[in-house]
mmCIF file as Biopython writes it, N, C-alpha, C and O atoms, coordinates in Angstrom:
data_model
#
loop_
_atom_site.group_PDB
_atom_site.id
_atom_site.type_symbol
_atom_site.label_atom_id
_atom_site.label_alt_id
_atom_site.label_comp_id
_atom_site.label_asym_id
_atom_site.label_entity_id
_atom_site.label_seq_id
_atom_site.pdbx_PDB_ins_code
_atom_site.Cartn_x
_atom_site.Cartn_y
_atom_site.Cartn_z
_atom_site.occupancy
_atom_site.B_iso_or_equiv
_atom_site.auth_seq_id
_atom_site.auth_asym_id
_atom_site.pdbx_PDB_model_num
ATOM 1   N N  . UNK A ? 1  ? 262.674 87.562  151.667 1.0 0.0 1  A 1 
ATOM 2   C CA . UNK A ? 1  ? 263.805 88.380  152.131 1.0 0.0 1  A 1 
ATOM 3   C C  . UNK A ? 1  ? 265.010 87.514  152.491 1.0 0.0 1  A 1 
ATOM 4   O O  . UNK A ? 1  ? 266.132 87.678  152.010 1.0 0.0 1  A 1 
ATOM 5   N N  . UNK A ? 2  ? 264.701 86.651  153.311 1.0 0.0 2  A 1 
ATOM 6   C CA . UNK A ? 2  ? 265.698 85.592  153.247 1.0 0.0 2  A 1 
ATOM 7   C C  . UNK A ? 2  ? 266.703 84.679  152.286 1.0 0.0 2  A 1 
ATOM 8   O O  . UNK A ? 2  ? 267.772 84.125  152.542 1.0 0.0 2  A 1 
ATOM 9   N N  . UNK A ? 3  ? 265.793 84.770  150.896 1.0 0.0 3  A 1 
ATOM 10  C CA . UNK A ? 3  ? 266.521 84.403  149.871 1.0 0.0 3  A 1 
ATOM 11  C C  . UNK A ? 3  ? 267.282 85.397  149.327 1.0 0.0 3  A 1 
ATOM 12  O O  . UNK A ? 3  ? 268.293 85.052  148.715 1.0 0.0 3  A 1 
ATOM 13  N N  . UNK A ? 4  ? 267.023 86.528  149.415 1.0 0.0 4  A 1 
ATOM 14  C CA . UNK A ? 4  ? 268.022 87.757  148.880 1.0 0.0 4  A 1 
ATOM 15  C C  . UNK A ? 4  ? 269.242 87.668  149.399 1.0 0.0 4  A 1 
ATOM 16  O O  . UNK A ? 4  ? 270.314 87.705  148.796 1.0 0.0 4  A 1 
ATOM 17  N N  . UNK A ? 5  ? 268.919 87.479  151.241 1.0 0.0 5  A 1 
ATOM 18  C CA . UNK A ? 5  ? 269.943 88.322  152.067 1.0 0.0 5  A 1 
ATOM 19  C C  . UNK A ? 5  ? 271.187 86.575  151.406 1.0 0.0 5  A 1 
ATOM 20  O O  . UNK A ? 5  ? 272.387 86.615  151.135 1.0 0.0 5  A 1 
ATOM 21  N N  . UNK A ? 6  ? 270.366 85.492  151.365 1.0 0.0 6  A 1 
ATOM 22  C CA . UNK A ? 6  ? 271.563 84.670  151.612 1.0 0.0 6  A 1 
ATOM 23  C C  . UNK A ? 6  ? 272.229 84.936  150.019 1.0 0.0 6  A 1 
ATOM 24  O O  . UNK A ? 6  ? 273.454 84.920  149.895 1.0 0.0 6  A 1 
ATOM 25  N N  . UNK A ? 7  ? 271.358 85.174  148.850 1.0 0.0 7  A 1 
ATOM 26  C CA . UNK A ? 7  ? 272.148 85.103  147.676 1.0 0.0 7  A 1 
ATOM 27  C C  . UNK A ? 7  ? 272.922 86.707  147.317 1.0 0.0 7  A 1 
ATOM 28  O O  . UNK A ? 7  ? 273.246 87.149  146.215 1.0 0.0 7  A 1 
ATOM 29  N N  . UNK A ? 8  ? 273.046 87.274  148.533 1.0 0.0 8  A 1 
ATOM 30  C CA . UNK A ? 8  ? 273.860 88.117  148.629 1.0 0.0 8  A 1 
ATOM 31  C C  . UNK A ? 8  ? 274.747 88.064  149.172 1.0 0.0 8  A 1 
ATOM 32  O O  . UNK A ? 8  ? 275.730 88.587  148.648 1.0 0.0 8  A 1 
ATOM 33  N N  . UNK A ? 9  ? 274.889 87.485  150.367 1.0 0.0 9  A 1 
ATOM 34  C CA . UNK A ? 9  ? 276.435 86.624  150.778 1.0 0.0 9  A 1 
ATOM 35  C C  . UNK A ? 9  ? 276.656 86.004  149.648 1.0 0.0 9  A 1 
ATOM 36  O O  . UNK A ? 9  ? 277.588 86.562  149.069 1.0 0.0 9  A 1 
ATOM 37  N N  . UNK A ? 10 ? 276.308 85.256  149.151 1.0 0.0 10 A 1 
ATOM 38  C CA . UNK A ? 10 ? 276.828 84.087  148.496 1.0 0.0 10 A 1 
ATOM 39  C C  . UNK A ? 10 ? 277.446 85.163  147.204 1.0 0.0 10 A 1 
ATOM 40  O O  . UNK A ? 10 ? 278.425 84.630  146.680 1.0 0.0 10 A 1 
ATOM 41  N N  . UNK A ? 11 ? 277.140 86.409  146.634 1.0 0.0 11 A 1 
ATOM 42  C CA . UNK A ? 11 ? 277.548 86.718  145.716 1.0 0.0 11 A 1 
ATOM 43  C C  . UNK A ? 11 ? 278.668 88.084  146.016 1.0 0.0 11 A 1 
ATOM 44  O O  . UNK A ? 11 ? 279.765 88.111  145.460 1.0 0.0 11 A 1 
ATOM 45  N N  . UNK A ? 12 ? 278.215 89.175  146.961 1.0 0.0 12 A 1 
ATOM 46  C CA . UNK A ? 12 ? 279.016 89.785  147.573 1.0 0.0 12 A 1 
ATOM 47  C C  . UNK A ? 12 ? 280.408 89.639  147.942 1.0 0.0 12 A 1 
ATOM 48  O O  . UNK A ? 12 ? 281.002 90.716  147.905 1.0 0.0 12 A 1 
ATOM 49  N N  . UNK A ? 13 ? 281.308 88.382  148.378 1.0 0.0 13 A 1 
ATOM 50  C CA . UNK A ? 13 ? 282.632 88.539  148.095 1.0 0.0 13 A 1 
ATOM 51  C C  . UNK A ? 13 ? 282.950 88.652  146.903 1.0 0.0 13 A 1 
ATOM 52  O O  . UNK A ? 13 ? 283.984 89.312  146.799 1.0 0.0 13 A 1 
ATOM 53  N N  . UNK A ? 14 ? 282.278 88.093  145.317 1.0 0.0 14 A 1 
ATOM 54  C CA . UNK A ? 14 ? 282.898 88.235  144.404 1.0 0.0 14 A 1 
ATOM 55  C C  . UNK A ? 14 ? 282.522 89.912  144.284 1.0 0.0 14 A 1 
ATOM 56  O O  . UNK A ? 14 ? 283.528 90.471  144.721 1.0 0.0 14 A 1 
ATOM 57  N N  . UNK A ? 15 ? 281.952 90.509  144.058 1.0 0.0 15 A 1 
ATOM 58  C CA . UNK A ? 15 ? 281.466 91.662  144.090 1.0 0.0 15 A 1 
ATOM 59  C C  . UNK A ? 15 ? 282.614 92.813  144.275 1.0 0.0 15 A 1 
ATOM 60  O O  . UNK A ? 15 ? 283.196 93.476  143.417 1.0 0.0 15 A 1 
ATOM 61  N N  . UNK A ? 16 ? 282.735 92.813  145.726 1.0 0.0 16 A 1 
ATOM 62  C CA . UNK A ? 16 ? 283.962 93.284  146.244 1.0 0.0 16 A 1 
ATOM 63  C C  . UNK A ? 16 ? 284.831 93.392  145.570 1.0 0.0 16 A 1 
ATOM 64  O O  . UNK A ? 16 ? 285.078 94.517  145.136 1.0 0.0 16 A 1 
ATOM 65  N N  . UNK A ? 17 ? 285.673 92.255  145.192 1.0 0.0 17 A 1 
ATOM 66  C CA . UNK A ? 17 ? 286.749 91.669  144.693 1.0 0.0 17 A 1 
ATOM 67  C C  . UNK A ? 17 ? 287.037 92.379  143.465 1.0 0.0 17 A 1 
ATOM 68  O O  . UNK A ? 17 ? 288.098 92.999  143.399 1.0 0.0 17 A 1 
ATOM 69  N N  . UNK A ? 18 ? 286.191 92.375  142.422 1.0 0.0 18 A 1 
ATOM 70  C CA . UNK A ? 18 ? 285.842 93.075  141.493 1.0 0.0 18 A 1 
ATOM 71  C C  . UNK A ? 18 ? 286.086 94.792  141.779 1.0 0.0 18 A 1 
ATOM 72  O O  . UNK A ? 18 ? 287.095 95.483  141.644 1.0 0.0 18 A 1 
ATOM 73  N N  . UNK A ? 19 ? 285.504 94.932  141.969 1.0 0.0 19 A 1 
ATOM 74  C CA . UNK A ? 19 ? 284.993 96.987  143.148 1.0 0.0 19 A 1 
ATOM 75  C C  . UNK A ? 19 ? 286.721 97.323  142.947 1.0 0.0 19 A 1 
ATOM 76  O O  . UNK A ? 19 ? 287.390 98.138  142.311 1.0 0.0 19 A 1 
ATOM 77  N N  . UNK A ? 20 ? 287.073 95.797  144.207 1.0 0.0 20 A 1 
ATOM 78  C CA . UNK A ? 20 ? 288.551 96.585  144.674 1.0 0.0 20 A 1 
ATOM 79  C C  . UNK A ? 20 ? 289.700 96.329  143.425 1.0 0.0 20 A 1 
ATOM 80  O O  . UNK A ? 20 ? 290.662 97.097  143.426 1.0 0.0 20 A 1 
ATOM 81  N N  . UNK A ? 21 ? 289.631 95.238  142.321 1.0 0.0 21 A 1 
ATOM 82  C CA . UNK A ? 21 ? 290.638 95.347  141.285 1.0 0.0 21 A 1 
ATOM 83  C C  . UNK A ? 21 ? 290.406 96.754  140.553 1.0 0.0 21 A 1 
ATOM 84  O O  . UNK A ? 21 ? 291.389 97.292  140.044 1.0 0.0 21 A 1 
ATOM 85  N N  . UNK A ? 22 ? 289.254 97.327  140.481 1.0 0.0 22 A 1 
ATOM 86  C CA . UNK A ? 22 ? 289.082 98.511  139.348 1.0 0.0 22 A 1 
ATOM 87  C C  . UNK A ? 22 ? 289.295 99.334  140.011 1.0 0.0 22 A 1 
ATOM 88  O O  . UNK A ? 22 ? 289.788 100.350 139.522 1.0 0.0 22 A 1 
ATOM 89  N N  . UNK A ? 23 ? 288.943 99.248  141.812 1.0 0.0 23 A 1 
ATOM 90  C CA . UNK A ? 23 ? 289.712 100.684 142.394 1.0 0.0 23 A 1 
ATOM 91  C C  . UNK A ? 23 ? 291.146 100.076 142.135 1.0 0.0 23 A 1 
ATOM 92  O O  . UNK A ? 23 ? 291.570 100.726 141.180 1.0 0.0 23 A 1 
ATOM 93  N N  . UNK A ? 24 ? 291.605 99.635  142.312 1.0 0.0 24 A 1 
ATOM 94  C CA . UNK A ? 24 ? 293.287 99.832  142.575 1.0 0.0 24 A 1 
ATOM 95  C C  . UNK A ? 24 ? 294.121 99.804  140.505 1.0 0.0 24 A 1 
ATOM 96  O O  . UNK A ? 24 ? 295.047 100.533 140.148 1.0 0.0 24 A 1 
ATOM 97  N N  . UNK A ? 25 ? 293.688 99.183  139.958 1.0 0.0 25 A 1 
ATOM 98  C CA . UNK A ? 25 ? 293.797 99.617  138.393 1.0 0.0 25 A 1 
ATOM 99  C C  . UNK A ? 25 ? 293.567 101.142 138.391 1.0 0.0 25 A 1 
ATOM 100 O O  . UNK A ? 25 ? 294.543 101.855 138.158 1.0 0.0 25 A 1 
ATOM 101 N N  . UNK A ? 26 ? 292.520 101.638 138.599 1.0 0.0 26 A 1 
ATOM 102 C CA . UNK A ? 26 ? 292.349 103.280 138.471 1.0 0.0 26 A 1 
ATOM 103 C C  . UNK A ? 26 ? 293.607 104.387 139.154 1.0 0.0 26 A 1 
ATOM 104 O O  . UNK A ? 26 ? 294.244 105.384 138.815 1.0 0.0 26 A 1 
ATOM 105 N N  . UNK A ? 27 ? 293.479 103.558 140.202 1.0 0.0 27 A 1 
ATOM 106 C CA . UNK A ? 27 ? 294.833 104.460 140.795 1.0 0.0 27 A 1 
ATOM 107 C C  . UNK A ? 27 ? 295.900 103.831 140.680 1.0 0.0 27 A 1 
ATOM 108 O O  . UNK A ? 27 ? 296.761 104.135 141.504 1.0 0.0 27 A 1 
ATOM 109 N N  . UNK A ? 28 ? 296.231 102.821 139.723 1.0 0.0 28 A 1 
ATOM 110 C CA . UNK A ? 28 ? 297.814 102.815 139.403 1.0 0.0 28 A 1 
ATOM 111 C C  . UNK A ? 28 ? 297.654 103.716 137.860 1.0 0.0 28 A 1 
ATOM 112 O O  . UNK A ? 28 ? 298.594 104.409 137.470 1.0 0.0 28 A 1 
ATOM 113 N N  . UNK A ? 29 ? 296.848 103.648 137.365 1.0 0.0 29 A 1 
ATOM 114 C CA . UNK A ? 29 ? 296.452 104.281 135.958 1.0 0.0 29 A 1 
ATOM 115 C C  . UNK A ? 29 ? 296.608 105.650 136.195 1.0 0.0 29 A 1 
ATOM 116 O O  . UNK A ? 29 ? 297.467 106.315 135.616 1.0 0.0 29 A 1 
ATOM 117 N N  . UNK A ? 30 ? 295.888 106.070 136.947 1.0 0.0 30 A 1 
ATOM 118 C CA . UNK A ? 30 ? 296.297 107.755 137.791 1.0 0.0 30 A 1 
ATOM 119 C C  . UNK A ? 30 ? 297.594 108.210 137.876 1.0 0.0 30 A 1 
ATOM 120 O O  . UNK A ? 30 ? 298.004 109.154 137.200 1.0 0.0 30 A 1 
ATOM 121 N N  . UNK A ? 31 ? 298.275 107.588 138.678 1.0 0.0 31 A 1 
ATOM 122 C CA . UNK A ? 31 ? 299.530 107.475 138.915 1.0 0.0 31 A 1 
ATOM 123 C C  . UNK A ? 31 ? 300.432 107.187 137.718 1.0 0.0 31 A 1 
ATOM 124 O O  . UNK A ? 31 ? 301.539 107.721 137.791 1.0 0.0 31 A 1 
ATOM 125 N N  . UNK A ? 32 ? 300.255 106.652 136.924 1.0 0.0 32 A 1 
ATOM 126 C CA . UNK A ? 32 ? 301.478 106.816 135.427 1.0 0.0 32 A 1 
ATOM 127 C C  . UNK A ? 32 ? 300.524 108.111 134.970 1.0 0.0 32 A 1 
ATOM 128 O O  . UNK A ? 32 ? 301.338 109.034 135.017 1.0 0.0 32 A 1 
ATOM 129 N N  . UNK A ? 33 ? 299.740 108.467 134.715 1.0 0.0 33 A 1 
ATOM 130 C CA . UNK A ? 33 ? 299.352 109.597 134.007 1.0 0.0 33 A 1 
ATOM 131 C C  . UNK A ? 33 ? 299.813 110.295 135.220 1.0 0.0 33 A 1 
ATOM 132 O O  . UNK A ? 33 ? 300.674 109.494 135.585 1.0 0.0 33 A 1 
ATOM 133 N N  . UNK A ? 34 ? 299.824 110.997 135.869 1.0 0.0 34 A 1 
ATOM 134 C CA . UNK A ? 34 ? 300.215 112.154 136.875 1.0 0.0 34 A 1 
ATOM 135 C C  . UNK A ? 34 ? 302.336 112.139 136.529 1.0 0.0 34 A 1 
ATOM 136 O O  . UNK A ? 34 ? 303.162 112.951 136.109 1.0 0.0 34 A 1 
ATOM 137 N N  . UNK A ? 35 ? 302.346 111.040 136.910 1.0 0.0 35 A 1 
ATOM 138 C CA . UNK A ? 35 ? 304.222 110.703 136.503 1.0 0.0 35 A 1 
ATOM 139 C C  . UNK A ? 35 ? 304.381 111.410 135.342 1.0 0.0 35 A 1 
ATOM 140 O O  . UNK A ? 35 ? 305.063 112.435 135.336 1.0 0.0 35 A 1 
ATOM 141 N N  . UNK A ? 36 ? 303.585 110.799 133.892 1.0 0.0 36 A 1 
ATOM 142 C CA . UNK A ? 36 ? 304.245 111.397 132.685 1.0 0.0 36 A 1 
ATOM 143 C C  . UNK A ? 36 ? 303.476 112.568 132.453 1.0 0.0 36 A 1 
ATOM 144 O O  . UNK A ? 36 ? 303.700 113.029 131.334 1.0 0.0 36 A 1 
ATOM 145 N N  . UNK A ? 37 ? 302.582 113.262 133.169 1.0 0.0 37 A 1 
ATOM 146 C CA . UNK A ? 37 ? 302.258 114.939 133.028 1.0 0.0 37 A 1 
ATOM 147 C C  . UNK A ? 37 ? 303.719 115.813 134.229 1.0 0.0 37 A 1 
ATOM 148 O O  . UNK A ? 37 ? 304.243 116.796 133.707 1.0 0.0 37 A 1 
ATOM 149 N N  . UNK A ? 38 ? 304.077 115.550 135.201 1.0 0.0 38 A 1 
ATOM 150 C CA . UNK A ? 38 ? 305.028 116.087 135.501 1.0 0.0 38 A 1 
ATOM 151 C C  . UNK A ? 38 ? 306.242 116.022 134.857 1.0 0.0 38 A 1 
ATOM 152 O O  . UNK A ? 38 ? 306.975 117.011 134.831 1.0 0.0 38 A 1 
ATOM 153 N N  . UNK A ? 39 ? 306.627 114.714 134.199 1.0 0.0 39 A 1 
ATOM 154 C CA . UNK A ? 39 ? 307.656 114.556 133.181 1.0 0.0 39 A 1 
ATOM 155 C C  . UNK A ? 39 ? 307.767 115.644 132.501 1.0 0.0 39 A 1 
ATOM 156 O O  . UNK A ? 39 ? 308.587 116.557 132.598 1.0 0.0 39 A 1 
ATOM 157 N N  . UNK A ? 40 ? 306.590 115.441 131.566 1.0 0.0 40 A 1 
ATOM 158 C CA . UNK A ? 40 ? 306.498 116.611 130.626 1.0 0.0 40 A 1 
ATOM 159 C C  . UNK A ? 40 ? 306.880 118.460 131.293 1.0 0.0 40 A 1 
ATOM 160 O O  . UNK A ? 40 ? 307.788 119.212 130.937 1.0 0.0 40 A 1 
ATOM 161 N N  . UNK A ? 41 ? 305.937 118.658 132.184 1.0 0.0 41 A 1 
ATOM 162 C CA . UNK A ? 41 ? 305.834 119.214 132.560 1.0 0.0 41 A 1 
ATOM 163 C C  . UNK A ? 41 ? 307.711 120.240 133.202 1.0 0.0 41 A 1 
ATOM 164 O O  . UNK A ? 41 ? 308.065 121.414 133.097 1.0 0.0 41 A 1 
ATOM 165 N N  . UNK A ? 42 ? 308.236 119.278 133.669 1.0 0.0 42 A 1 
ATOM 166 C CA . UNK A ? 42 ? 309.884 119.567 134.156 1.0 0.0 42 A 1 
ATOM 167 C C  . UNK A ? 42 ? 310.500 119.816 132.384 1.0 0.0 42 A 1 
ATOM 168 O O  . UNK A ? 42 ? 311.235 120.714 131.973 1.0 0.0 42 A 1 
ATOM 169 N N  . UNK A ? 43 ? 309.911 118.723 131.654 1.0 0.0 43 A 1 
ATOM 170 C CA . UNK A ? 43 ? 311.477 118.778 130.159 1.0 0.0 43 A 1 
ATOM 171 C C  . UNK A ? 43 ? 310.591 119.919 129.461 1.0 0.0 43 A 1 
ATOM 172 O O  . UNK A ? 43 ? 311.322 120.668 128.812 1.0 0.0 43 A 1 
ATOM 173 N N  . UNK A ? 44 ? 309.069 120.322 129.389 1.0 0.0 44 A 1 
ATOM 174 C CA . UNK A ? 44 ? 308.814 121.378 128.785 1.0 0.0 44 A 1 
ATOM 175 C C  . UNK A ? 44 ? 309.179 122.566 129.231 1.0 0.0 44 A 1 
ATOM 176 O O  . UNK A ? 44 ? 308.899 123.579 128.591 1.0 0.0 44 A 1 
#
């Protein structure tokens, strides 16, 4: 158990790091799609 918990610190910040670039990519990705559906949405 001890070898888990430490090679889970040891790997867990990269982990994270990862998690949080694809959350925050997803919601800038969200966000231009929501922009150019209201675009549309006003010139249609």
């Amino acid at each position: 158990m001890i070898k888990l918990k430490r090679l889970l610190a040891g790997i867990w910040p990269t982990v994270y790091r990862v998690i949080n670039t694809i959350y925050y990519n997803f919601i800038s990705i969200i966000k231009k799609f929501l922009g150019l559906a209201i675009k549309q949405i006003k010139n249609g």
